[in-house]
C-alpha positions in Angstrom: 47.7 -49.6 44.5 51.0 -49.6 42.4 53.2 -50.7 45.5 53.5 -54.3 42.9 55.4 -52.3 40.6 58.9 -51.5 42.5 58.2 -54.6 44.1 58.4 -56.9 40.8 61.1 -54.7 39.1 62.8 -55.3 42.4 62.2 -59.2 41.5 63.2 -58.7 37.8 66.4 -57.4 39.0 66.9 -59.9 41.6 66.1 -62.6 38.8 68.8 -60.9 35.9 71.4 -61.1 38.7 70.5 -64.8 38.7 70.6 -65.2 34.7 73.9 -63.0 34.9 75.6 -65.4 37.1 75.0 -68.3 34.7 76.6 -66.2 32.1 79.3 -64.1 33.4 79.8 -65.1 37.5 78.6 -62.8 40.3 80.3 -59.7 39.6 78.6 -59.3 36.6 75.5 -60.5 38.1 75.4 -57.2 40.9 75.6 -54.8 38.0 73.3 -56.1 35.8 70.7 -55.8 38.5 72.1 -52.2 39.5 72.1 -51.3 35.9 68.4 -52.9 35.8 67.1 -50.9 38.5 68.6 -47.9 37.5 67.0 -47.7 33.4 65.0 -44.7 32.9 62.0 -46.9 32.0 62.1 -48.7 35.2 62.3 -45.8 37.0 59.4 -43.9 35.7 57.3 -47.3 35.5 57.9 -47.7 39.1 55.8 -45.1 39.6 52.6 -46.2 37.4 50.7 -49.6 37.2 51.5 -51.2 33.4 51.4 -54.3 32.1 55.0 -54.2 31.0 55.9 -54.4 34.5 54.7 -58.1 35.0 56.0 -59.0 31.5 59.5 -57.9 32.3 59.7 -60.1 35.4 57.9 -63.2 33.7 60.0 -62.7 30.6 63.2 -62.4 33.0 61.9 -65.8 34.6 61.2 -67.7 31.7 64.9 -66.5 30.3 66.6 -68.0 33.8 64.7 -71.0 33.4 65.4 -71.9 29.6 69.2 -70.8 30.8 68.7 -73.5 33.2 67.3 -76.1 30.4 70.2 -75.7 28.5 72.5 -76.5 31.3 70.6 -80.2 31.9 67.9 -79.2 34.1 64.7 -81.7 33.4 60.7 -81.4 34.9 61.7 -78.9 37.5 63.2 -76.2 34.7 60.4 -77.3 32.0 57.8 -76.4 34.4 59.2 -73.7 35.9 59.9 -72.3 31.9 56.2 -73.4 31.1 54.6 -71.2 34.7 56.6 -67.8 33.5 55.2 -68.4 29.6 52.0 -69.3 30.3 51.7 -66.1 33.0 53.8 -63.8 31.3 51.5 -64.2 27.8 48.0 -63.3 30.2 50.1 -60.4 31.3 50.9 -59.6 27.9 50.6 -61.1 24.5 54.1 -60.0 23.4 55.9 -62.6 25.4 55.0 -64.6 22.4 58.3 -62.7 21.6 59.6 -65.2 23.9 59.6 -67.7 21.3 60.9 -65.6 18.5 64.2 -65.3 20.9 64.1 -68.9 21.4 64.2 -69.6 17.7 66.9 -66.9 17.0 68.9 -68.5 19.5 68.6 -72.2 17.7 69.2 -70.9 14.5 72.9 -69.8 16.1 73.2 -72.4 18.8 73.6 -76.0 17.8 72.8 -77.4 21.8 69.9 -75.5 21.7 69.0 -77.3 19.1 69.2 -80.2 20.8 66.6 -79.5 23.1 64.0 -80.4 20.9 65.1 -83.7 21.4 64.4 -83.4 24.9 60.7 -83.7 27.1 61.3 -80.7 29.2 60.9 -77.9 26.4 57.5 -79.7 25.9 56.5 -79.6 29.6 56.8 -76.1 29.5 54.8 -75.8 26.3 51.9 -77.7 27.9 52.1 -76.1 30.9 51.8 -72.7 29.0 49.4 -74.1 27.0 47.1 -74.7 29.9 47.6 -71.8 31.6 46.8 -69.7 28.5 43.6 -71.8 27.2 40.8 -70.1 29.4 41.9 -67.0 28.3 42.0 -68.2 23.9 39.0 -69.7 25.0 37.6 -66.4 25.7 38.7 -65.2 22.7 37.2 -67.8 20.4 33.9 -67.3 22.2 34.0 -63.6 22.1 34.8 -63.1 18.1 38.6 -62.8 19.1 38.4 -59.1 20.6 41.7 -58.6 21.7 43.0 -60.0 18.3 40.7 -56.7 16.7 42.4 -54.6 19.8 46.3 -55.6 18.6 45.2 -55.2 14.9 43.7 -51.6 15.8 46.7 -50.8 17.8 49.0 -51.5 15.0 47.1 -49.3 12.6 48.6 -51.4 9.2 46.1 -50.2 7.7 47.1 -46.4 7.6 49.8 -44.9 4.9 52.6 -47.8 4.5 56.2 -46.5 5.6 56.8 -44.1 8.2 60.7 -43.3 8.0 59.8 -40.2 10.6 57.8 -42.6 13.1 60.7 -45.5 12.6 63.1 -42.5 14.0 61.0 -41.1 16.5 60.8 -44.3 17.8 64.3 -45.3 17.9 65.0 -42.2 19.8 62.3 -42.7 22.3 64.4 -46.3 23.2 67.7 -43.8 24.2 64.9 -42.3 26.8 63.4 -46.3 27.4 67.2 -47.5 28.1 69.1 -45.0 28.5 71.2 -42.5 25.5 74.3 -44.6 26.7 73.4 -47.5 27.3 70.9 -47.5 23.7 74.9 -46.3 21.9 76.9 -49.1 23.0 74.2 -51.7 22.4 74.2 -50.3 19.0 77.7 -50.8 19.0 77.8 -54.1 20.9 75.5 -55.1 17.7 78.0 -53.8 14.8 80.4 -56.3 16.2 78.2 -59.4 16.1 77.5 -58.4 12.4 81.5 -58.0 12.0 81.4 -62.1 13.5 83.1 -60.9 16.9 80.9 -62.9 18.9 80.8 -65.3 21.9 78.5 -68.5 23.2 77.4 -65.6 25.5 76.6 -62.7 22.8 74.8 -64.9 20.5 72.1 -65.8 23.9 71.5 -61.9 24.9 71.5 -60.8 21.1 68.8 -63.6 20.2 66.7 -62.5 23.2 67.4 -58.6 22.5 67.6 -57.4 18.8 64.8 -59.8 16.8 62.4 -57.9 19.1 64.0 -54.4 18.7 64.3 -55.1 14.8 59.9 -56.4 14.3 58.9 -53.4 16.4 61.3 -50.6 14.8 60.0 -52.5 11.8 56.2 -51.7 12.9 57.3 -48.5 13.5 58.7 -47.2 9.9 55.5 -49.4 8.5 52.7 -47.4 10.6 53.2 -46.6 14.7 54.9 -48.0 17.6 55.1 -47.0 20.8 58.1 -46.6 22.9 57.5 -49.5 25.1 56.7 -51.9 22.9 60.2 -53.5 22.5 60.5 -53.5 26.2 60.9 -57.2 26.2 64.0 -56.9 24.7 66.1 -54.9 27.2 66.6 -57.7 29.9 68.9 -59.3 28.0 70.3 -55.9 26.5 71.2 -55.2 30.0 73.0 -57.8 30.5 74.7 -57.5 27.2 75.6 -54.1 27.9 77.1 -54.5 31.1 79.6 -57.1 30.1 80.5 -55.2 27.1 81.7 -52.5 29.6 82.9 -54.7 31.8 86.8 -54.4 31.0 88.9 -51.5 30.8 88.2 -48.0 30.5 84.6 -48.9 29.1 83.9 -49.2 32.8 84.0 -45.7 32.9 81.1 -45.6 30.9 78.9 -48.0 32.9 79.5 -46.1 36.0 78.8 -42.4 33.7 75.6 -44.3 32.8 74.4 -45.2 36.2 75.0 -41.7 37.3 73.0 -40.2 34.7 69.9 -42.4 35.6 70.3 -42.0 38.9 70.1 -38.0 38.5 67.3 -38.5 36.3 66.0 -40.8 38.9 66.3 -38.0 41.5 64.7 -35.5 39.5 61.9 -37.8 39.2 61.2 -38.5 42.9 61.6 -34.7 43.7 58.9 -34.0 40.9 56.6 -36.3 42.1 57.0 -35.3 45.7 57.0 -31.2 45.5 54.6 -31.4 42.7 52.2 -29.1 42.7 54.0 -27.0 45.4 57.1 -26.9 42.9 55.9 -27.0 39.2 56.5 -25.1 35.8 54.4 -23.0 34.4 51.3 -24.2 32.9 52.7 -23.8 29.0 56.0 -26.1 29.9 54.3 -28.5 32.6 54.7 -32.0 31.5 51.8 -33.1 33.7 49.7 -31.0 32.7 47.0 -33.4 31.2 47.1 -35.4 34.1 45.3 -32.5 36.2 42.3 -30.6 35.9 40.2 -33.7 34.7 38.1 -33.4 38.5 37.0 -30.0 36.5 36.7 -31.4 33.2 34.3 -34.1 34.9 32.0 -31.8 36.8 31.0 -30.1 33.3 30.3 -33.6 32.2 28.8 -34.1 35.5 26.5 -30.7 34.5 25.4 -31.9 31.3 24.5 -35.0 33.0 22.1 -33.8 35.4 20.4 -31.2 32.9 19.4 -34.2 31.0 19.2 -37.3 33.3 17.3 -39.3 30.7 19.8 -39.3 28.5 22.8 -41.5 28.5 26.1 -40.1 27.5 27.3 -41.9 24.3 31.5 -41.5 23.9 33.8 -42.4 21.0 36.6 -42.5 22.6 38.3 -45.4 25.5 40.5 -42.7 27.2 38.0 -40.3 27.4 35.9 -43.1 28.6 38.1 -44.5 30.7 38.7 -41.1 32.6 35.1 -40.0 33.1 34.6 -43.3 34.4 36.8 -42.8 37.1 36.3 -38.8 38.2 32.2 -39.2 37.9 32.1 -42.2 40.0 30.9 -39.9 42.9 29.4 -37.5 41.0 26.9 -39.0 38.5 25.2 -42.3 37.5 28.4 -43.9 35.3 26.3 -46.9 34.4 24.8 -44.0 31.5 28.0 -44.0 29.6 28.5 -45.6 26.7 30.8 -46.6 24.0 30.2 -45.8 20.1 31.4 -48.3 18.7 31.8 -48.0 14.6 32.0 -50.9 13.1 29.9 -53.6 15.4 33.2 -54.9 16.7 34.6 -54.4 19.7 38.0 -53.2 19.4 38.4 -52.0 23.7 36.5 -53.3 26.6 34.2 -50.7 26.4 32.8 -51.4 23.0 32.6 -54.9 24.4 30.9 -54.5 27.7 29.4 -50.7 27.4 28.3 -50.4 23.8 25.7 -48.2 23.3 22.2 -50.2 22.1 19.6 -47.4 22.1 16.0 -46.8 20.6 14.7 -44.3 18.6 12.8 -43.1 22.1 15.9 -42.3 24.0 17.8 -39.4 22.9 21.8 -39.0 24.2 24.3 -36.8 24.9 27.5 -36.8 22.7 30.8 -36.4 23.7 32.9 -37.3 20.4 36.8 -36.8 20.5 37.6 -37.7 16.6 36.9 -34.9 14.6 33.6 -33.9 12.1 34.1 -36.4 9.7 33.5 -39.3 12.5 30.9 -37.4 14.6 29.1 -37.2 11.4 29.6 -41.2 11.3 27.2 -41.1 14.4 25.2 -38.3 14.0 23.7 -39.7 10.5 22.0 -42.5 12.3 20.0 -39.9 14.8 17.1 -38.1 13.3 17.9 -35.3 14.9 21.2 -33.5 16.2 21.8 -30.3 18.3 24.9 -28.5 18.8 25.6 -27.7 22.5 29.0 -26.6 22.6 32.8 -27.7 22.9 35.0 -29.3 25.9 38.4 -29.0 26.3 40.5 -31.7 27.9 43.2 -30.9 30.7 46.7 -30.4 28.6 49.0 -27.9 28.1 47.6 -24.3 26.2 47.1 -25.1 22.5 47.6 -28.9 22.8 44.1 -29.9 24.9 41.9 -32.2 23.2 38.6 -30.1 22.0 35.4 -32.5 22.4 32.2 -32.1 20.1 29.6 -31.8 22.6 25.5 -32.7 20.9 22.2 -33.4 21.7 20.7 -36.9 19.6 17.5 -37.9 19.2 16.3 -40.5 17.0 18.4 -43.2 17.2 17.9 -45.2 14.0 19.3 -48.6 14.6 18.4 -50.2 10.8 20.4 -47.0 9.3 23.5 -47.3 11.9 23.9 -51.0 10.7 23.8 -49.7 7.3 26.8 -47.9 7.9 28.7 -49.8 9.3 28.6 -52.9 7.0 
C-alpha cells in the first residue's frame, strides 16, 4: 500500500537530476538527486502514504518542463508543463504555489517574460485547466467544501500573530530539510539580498523562498504545519548543492549527507526491531500509533450494549481511526460526524453527518472539551454521563474522550445554534 511513495521520490529525484543538468551540467545533477533522496522529510515520508509525496514529483515535473519552455521548447513542453499542473493541483491545491514561483521568477527574469508572448505557456494553462475542471466543478456543486476545509486548516480566525508558532515552525524545516542544509539556504538567501546573484539563483530562489516566506507568514499569523512549505525544497535542493559545490563548502554537503543518512539508518532500524526494540512507554515516539485495536474494542463494547444507537463523533481523526480498527468488529455504517455549523469542513461531515430524530437516541464520543460537547448536548433532551476514554499516546499526553448517552435529538433547536 505505500510501495508508491519510495517509488515517486525515486522519480522526483530522478526528475531534479534532470532540472540540475539544465542548470548546472551532470555533476551537479547526481548530487542533487543524492542530496534529494537523502532529506530527512523524504526519508520519513517514504515510509507513510501523503499527499506531499505526489506534489513533490508533479511540482519537480512541471519545474523541468517550464525549464524546458524557457529554453524554446513549443506544444510538447506546454503540454507536458500543463499534465504536471493540472495533476499536481488534484494531488494538492498548493501547487497553485506553482504559479506564485512562476511570477517571482518574471518579475526578475526579463525572457521569462517573454513567454507570455508565446502559445505554449497557454497550452499548458488549458490543459491544466481541463484537468482540474471536474474536480472545481465538484466544488461549485458541493458549496465549495474543500475551500471551508483549507479555511478551517488555516485557523485565521484564531488570536492574530503567533511569534512562538512562526519559530516553532521555522525550526521544524531544519528537521523537513535538514539543520544544514536549512543554514546555508539561509545563507545562500542573505547573498541574493546583498545582489550576489546569478541567471541560475534568481530560478531556484523564485521557486524556493516566496513559498517559505507565505507559509512562515501563516505561521506567525495563526498555525502551520511543518510540511506545508514542502513545495519549496526541490528547488532549495538544488540551490543548496551548487552553493556547496566549490571549495571547502563541499565538506559540508558530504557532512550533510552523512547526517541524513545516519538519521536514515536509525529510522529503518526503528521501524524494523520495533516493538522487539523500543523505549519505554513515557519516551516512545510511537506511542499513539499503538494501542488503538484496544481503544476500538471499548468502542466496539459500547457498541454492542446499545446497538440501536449510532455513535455520533466530533472529531475526523478520531473518526477516521475507529473507522478503520472497527471494520471487523462492529457495524461502522453507525458512525457519524457532528458537524457544528451545517457545513462540511472534512469528508465526514460531508458524507457521514449525523441527521437523527428525536426517536433515536446516540452514543457520544466528543474529543473537544465541555464547552463544545455542551454545543451538542443542548440539542438532546436528555444526556447521560457514561464515562471517559483515553486515546493511545504517551502517559499524561493521551487524548481524554467525553463518553454520553443522548436522547432527544431536537433538530429545530440544533439549527438554532448553529445559525
Amino acid at each position: 500500500m505505500r510501495l508508491p511513495s519510495p517509488l515517486l521520490h525515486g522519480a522526483t529525484a530522478l526528475v531534479l537530476f534532470l532540472v540540475a543538468c539544465r542548470l548546472a551540467g551532470p555533476r551537479a545533477g547526481f548530487w542533487v538527486g543524492l542530496t534529494y533522496a537523502s532529506l530527512p522529510a523524504v526519508s520519513l515520508s517514504s515510509q507513510l502514504v501523503s499527499t506531499d509525496v505526489a506534489l513533490l514529483f508533479f511540482w519537480s515535473l512541471a519545474m523541468l518542463a517550464y525549464l524546458r519552455l524557457l529554453a524554446g521548447a513549443g506544444a510538447a513542453g506546454g503540454a507536458l508543463l500543463g499534465i504536471a499542473l493540472g495533476l499536481g493541483f488534484l494531488a494538492k491545491y498548493a501547487m497553485v504555489y506553482f504559479f506564485v514561483a512562476v511570477a517571482a521568477h518574471m518579475v526578475v527574469s526579463p525572457p521569462a517574460r517573454a513567454l507570455l508572448r508565446r502559445p505554449a505557456p497557454w497550452l499548458a494553462l488549458a490543459i491544466g485547466g481541463l484537468l482540474i475542471a471536474p474536480n472545481i466543478l465538484w466544488n461549485q456543486t458541493h458549496g465549495w467544501a474543500t475551500v471551508g476545509h483549507l479555511k478551517a486548516n488555516a485557523n485565521l480566525g484564531g488570536d492574530i500573530f503567533q511569534p512562538l508558532s512562526g519559530l516553532r515552525f521555522l525550526g521544524e524545516q531544519m528537521g523537513v530539510f535538514g539543520p544544514i542544509l536549512f543554514i546555508v539556504l539561509s545563507v545562500a538567501a542573505m547573498r541574493l539580498a546583498r545582489g550576489q546573484s546569478t541567471a541560475t539563483t534568481r530560478f531556484l530562489a523564485a521557486f524556493s523562498l516566496p513559498i517559505l516566506a507565505i507559509v512562515t507568514a501563516q505561521a506567525l499569523l495563526s498555525r502551520a504545519n511543518a510540511n506545508w512549505a514542502a513545495a519549496a525544497y526541490p528547488a532549495a535542493t538544488i540551490w543548496v548543492v551548487l552553493t556547496l559545490a566549490g571549495g571547502r563548502a563541499r565538506r559540508w554537503r558530504q557532512i550533510s549527507l552523512g547526517l541524513h543518512g545516519a538519521a536514515m539508518g536509525l529510522l529503518w532500524f526503528g521501524l524494523v526491531a520495533y516493538p522487539a526494540v523500543s523505549p519505554p512507554t513515557a519516551r516512545d515516539p510511537l506511542a499513539r500509533l499503538h494501542g488503538w485495536p484496544e481503544f476500538a474494542d471499548q468502542v466496539a463494547a459500547l457498541m454492542a450494549r446499545h446497538p440501536a444507537r449510532e455513535v455520533v463523533i466530533d472529531d475526523r481523526k478520531i473518526m477516521a481511526s475507529l473507522l478503520y480498527y472497527l471494520r471487523a468488529k462492529a457495524d461502522t455504517d453507525r458512525l457519524r460526524a457532528w458537524d457544528y455549523d451545517g457545513f462540511p469542513h472534512h469528508h465526514y461531515e460531508l458524507t457521514r453527518a449525523y441527521r437523527g430524530t428525536p426517536e433515536h437516541g446516540v452514543i457520544l464520543v466528543a474529543r473537544w472539551g465541555p464547552r463544545a460537547v455542551r454545543t451538542i448536548t443542548d440539542n438532546f433532551a436528555q444526556s447521560r454521563a457514561l464515562g471517559d476514554l483515553k486515546t493511545p499516546d504517551q502517559p499524561g499526553r493521551e487524548m481524554v474522550l467525553t463518553v454520553r448517552l443522548l436522547d432527544g435529538f431536537q433538530p429545530n433547536k440544533a439549527a438554532d445554534n448553529s445559525s
